[in-house]
C-alpha positions in Angstrom: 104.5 86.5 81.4 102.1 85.5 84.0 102.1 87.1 87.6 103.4 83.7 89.0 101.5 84.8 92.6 98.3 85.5 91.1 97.9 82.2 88.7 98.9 80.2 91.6 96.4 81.9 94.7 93.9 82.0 91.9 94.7 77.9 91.5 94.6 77.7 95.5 91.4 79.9 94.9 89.4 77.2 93.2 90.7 74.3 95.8 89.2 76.6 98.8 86.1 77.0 97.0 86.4 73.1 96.5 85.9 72.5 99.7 83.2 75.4 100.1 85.1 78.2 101.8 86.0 81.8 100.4 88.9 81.8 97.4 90.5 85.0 98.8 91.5 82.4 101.6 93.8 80.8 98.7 96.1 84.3 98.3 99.7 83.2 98.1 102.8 84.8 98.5 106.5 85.0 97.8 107.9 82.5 100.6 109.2 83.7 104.0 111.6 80.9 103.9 113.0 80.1 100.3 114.6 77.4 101.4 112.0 75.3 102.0 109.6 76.7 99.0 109.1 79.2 96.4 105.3 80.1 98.0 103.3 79.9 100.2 99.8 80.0 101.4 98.6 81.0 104.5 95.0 80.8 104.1 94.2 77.4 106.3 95.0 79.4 109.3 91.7 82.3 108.2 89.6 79.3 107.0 89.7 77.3 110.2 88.5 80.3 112.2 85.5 80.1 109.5 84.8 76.5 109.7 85.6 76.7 113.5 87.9 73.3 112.6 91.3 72.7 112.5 93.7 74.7 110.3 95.6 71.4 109.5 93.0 69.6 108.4 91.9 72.5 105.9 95.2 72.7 104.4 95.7 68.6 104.0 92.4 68.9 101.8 93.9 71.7 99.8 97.0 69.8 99.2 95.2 66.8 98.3 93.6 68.8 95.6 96.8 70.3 94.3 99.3 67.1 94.3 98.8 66.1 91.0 98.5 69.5 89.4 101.5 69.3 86.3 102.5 72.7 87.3 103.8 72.1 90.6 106.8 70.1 91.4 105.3 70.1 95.2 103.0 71.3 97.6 103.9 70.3 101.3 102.4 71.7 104.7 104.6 73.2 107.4 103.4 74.2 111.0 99.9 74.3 111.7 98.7 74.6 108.4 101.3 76.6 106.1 100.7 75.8 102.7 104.5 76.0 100.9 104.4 75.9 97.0 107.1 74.5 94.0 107.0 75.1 90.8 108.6 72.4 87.9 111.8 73.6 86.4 109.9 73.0 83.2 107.1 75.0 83.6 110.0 77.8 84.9 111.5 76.9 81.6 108.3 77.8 79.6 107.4 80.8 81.3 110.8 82.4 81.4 111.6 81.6 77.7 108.1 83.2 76.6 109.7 86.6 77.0 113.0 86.4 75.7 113.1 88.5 73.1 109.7 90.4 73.6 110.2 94.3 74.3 108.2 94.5 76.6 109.2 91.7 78.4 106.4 90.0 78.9 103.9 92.8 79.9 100.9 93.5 78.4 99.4 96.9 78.5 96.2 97.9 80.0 93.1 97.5 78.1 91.4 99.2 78.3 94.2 102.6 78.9 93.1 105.6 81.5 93.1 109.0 80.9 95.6 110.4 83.8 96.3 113.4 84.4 99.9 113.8 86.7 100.4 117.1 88.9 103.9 117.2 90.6 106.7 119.7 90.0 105.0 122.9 92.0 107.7 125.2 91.4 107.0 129.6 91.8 107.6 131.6 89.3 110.6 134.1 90.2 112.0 131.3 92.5 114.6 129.2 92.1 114.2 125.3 92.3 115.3 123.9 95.8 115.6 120.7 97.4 111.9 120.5 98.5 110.6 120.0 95.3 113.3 116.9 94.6 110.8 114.4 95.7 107.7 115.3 94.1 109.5 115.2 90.8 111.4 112.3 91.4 107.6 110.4 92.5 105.7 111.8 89.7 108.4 111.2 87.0 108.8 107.9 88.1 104.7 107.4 88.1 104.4 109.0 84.6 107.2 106.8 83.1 105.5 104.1 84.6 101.8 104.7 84.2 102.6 105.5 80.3 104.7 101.7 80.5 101.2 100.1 81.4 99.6 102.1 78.6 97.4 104.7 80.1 97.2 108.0 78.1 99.3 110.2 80.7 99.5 113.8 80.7 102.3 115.4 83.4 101.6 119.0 84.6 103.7 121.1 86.6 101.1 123.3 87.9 103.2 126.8 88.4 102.4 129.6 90.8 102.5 131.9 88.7 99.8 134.3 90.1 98.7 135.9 93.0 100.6 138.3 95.5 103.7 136.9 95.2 103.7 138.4 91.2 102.6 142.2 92.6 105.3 142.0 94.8 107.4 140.7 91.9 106.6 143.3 90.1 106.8 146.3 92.8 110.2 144.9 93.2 111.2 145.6 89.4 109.5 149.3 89.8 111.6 149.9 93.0 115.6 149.4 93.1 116.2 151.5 95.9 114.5 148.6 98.0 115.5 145.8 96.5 119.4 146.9 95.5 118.4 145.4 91.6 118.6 147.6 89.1 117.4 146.0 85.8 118.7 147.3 82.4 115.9 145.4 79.7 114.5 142.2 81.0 115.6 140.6 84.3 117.2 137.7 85.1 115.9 135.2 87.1 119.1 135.9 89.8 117.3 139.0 89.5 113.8 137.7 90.1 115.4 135.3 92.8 117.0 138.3 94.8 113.9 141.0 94.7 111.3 138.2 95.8 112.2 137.8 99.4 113.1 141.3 100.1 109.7 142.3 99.2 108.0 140.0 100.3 110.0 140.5 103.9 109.0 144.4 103.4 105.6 143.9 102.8 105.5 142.0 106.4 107.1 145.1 108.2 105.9 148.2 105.9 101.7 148.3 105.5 102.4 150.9 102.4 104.6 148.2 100.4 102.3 145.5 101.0 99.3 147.8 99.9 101.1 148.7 97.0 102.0 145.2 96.0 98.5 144.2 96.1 97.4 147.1 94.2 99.6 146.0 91.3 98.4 141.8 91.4 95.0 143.4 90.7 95.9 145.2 88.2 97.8 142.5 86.8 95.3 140.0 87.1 92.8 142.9 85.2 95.0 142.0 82.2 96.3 145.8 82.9 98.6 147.0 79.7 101.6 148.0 81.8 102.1 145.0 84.2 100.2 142.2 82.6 103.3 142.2 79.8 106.0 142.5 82.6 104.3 139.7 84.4 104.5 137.5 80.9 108.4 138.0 80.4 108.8 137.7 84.4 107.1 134.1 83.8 109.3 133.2 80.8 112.4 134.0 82.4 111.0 131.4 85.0 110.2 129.0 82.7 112.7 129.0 80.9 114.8 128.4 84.1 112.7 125.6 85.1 113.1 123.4 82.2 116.8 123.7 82.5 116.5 122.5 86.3 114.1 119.6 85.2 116.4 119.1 82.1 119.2 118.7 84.7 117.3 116.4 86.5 115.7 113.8 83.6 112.5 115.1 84.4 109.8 116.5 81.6 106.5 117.9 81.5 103.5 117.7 79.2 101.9 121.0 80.2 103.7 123.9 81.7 100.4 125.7 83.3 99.8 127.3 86.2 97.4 129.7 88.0 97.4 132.3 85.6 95.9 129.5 82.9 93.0 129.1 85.6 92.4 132.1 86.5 89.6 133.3 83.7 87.7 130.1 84.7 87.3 131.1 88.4 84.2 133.7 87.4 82.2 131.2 85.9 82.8 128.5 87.8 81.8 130.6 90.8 78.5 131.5 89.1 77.5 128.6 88.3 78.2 127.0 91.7 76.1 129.6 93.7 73.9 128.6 91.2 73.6 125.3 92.1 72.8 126.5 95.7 75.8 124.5 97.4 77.4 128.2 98.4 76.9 129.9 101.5 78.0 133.6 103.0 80.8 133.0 105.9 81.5 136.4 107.8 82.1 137.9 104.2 83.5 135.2 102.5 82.0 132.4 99.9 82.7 129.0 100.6 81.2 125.4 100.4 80.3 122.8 103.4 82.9 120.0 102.7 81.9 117.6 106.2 80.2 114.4 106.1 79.0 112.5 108.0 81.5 109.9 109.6 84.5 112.6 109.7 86.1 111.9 112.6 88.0 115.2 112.7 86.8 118.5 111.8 86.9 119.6 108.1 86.6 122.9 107.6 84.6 124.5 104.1 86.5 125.2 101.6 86.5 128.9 101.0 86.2 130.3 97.3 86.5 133.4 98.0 87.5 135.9 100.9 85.5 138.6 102.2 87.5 141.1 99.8 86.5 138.8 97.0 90.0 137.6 96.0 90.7 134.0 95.5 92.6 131.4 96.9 94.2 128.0 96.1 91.1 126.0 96.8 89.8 128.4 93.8 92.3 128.0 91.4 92.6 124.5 92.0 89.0 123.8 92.1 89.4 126.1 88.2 92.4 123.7 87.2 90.0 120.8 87.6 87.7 122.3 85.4 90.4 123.1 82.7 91.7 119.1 82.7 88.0 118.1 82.4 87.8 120.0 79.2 91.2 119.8 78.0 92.1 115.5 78.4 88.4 115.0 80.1 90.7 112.4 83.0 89.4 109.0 84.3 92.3 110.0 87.0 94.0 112.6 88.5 97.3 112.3 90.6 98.5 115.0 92.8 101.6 114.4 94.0 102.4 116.9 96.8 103.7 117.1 100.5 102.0 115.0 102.8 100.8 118.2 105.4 98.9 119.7 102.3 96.5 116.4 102.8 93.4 118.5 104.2 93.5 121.2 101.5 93.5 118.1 99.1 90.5 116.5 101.1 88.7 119.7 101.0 88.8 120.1 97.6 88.3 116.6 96.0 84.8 116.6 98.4 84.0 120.7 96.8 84.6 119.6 93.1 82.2 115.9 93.8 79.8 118.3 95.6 80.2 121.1 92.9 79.6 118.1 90.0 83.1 120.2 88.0 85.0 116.7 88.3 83.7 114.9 84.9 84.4 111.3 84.9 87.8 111.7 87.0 88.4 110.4 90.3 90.8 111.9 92.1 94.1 111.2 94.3 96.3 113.1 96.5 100.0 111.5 96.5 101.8 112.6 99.8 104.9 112.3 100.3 107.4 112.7 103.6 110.0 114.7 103.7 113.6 114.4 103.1 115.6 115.3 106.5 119.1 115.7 107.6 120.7 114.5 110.0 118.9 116.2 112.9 115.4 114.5 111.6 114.2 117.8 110.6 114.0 119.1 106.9 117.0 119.2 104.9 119.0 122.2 104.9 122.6 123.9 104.2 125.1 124.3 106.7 124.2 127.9 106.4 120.6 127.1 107.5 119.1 127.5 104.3 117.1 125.8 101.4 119.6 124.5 99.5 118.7 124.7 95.4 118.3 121.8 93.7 120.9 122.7 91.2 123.5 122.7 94.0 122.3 119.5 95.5 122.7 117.6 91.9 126.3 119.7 91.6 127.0 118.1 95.0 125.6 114.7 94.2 128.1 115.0 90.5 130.9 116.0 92.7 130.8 113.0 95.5 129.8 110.8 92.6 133.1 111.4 90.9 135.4 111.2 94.2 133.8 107.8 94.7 135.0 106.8 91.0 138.3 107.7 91.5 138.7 105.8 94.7 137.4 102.9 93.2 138.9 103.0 89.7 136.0 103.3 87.4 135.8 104.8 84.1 140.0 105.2 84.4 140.5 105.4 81.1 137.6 107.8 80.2 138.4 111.1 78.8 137.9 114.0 81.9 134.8 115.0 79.8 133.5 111.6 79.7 134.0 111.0 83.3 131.8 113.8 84.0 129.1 112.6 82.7 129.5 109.6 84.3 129.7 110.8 87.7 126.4 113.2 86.9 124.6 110.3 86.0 125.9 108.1 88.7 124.7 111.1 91.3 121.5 111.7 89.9 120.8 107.7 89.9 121.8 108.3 94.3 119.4 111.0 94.7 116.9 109.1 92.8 117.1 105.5 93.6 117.6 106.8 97.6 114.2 108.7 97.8 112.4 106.2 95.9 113.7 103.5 97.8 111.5 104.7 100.8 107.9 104.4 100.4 106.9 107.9 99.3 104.9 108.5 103.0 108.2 108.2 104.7 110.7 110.4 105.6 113.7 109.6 105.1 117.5 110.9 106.2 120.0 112.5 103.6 123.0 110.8 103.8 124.9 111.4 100.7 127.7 109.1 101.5 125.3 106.0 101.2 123.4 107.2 98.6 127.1 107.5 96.4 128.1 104.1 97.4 128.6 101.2 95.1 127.8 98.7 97.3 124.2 97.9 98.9 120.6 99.3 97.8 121.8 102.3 95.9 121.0 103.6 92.7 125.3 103.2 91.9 125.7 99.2 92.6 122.7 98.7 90.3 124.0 101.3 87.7 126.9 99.0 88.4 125.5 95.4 87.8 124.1 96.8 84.7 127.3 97.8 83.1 129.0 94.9 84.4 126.2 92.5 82.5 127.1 94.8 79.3 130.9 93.9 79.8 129.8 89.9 79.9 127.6 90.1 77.3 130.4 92.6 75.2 133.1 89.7 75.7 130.6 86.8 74.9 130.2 88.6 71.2 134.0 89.1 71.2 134.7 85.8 71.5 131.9 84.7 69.0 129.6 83.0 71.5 126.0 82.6 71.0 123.8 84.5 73.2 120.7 83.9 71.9 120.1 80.3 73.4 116.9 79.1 74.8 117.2 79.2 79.0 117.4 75.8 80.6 117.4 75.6 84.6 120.5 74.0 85.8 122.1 75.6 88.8 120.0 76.3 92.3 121.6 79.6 91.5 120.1 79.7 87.9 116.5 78.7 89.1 116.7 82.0 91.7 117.2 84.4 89.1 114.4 82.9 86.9 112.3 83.1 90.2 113.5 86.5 89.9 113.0 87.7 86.7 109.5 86.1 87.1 108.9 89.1 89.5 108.4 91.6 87.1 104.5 91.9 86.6 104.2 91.3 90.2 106.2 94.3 91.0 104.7 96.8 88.2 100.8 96.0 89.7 102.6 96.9 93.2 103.8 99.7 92.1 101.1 101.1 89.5 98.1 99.7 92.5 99.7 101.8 95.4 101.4 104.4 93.2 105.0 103.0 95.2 107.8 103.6 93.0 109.8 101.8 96.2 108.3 98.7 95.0 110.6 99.2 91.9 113.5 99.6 93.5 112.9 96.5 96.1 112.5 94.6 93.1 115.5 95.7 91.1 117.5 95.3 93.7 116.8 91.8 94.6 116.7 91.1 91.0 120.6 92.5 90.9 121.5 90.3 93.8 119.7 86.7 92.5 122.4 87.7 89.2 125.3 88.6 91.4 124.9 85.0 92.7 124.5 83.5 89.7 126.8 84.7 88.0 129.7 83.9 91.3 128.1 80.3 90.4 127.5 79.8 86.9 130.3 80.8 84.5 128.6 81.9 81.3 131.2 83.3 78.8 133.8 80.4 80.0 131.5 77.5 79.6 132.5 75.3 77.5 128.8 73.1 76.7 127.4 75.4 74.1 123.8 74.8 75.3 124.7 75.5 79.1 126.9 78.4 77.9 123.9 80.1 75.8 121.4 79.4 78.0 123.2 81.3 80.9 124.1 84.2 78.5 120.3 84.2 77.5 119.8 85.1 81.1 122.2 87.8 81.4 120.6 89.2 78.8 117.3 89.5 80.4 118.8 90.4 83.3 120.1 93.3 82.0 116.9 94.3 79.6 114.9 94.1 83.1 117.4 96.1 84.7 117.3 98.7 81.7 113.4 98.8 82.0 113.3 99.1 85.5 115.5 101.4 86.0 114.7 103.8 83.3 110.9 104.1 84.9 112.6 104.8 87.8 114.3 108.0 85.7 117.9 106.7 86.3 120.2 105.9 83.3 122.5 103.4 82.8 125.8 104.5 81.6 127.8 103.2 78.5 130.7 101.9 80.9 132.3 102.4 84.4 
């Protein structure tokens, strides 16, 4: 199904160029006032400025042009040189009915299909998932499912940190009960690992013996040593295996579960050969690489490879991990999709990896994100003061999701077990279809009352408007009525949701161009109110004219396939019935 915006700036495209001026001057949008057009144009206004003429006159040529174009039903000017668009019902009609039945809708994929490599998850190895790392898997899920939709060859990494410090003092911890109070009988646990982390790495701040003793261990450990190096393995497994579960919770998957550790015996060579390629330099004891160009308009500091003691640092392992995708999936793109404030470290080492020629074919893109904030504005925390984990935030989400249920009646008659997985699904689809909502670089406030609510832009009205489509559609086959019939604009109300529905491509390009899952959920939503007033206006399983009737089924059927699509690249199910 055609992008109904682009076929029609690139027809305003060729008028502009008509009357020699720039196409891009023909761009048209969705109309800022529906009710006098479907589109609009606003180029005449730019192209007067050009011609140093009249924007009025501009646009009366363009019209002139476009009058008696079959596809357009009219083209009228408004102000001092607005150009408002209308489609024919018919050619609606065609484009609409082109996709019924199609699985995809309509969309075809890329050709030819990227090579993208996702990073987003982030999670530490002996920690437990919290609520910072909700929105980085709820953006890169929802930018695999979709980049994978528009046919690019997608791998999704979670990029562990699984190495370092933070593992020694792991791993003192184990060795030392009497500090930590854990006393481990065979292999821990991660409540084990979760408890000995922070008391270590607190004692480590305060006790110069326990920190030298931690990092005594990580290089040992990272020597491959024969006591610690297989402590560290079931340490990491016990981690993993935990994470899954959390991401399992959450709908979220992974491709590659790496981390550090799969890095680290790259970072040798990789050092070599850049000194080798003289863009290293000796900084008061430590290696690092000149990252400024010219044109910065802040400083940029180098990134530094490695310290004056010679151990490495994130810039290193990630500059490694770069080296490992090349060789592994050889990228045409990779997508980091971390916190916003990590933006310079990202800078500094996209410009090292260009200047250290370790990038292969990829270009590459840092995703920031904002942050998700209580009510005070600042990041999201427990009443206690603490991170809450993400396991307790989707038990939370479950457990408001289910009150709301009950006060509104839904899924009465479902067994107690059923209802429960209603009301997880219907709190996961709040968490999700709230973050998303906001453009990724905003922050946004955690309001879990409005998030739960089945009523306005939430994830549980459109969860909502789906089943309620499955009900109509349920009854229609009940009642023997045909609901494969060919979709015929009647209703102003009918025409809207084909306007609608003719959306979809539009919002996908948004969305995949500015990697903005929000322009998903703007779309969905909008697409759920054009049916609600349909269907208030247009009764489809009551209609008695059997062409009427099956045409307005047709279109709940559509409806509710978009809706399905949509919201299941946005990671949020639909459930069987409410």
């Amino acid at each position: 199904m055609s992008d109904l915006t682009e076929l029609l700036s690139a027809k305003l495209g060729e008028a502009f160029v008509a009357e020699g001026l720039d196409a891009a001057l023909g761009q048209v949008r969705v109309s800022d006032r529906p009710d006098l057009a479907q589109f609009q144009c606003n180029g005449a206004m730019a192209a007067a400025k050009i011609a140093k003429t009249n924007p009025r006159a501009i646009a009366e040529k363009i019209k002139t042009r476009l009058e008696n174009d079959p596809l357009l039903e009219k083209v009228e000017l408004a102000g001092p040189g607005f150009i408002n668009l209308t489609l024919t019902d018919d050619f609606l009609n065609q484009q609409i009915n082109s996709v019924v039945g199609d699985e995809r809708l309509g969309i075809a994929k890329h050709d030819p299909a990227q090579s993208v490599v996702i990073d987003f998850g982030g999670p530490n190895v002996a920690k437990p998932m919290h609520v910072g790392h909700l929105r980085t898997c709820n953006i890169g899920d929802s930018l695999q499912r979709l980049f994978r939709f528009m046919g690019d060859d997608v791998t999704s990494d979670v990029h562990m940190g699984d190495w370092g410090l933070q593992m020694g003092q792991v791993l003192y911890g184990l060795e030392h009960p009497e500090l930590t109070g854990v006393t481990v009988d065979g292999l821990p646990d991660l409540e084990d690992l979760e408890k000995i982390y922070p008391i270590v790495s607190a004692a480590s701040k305060e006790d110069d013996e326990v920190l030298k003793a931690s990092r005594e261990i990580t290089a040992k450990l990272q020597a491959r040593d024969i006591v610690y190096y297989p402590k560290w393995e079931e340490v990491r497994r016990v981690s993993v295996d935990a994470m899954r579960e959390g991401f399992t919770s959450l709908g979220v998957s992974f491709d590659e579960y790496k981390g550090e550790a799969d890095a680290d015996p790259l970072i040798a060579p990789m050092v070599d050969d850049l000194k080798a390629k003289g863009i290293t330099r000796m900084s008061e004891g430590a290696l690092v690489i000149d990252v400024e160009q010219d044109g910065d308009k802040k400083e940029m500091p180098p990134l530094i490879l490695l310290k004056s003691d010679g151990a490495a640092l994130y810039h290193t392992t990630d500059m490694a991990t770069i080296i490992d995708r090349v060789n592994c999936h050889n990228p045409d793109l990779i997508l980091y999709v971390v916190d916003q404030r990590q933006h310079q470290h990202f800078e500094q080492l996209f410009r090292g990896a260009i200047k250290g020629g370790i990038n292969g074919k990829a270009f590459m893109e840092h995703l920031g994100f904002g942050t998700m904030n209580g009510t005070d504005n600042k990041p999201f925390k427990t009443r206690e003061g603490g991170v809450m984990k993400l396991s307790d935030l989707i038990s939370m989400a479950t457990e408001t999701a289910r009150k709301r249920m009950d006060e509104a009646g839904l899924a009465a008659d479902s067994t107690a077990e059923e209802k429960q997985v209603i009301a997880k699904q219907v709190g996961l689809a709040a968490l999700k279809f709230s973050d998303l909502s906001n453009h990724r670089m905003s922050n946004y406030v955690f309001d879990m009352d409005h998030m739960v609510a089945f009523e306005g832009k939430t994830g549980p009205y459109l969860q909502y408007a789906a089943v309620r489509i499955k009900s109509i559609l349920a009854r229609a086959e009940d009642q023997g009525r045909d609901v494969e019939g060919a979709i015929e604009i009647g209703a102003p109300e009918e025409r809207n949701l084909v306007l609608a529905l003719s959306g979809l491509q539009a919002a996908l390009n948004m969305a995949y161009d500015k990697r903005a899952p929000n322009a998903l959920t703007d779309y969905v939503y909008g697409l759920a109110q054009a049916f609600s007033s349909f269907y208030a206006a247009c009764p489809a399983v009551r209609e008695e004219d059997a062409r009427i009737r099956g045409s307005r089924l047709a279109l709940c059927r559509l409806t509710l396939a978009q809706l399905e699509l949509v919201l299941g690249l946005l990671g949020i199910e639909i459930p069987e019935r409410m």
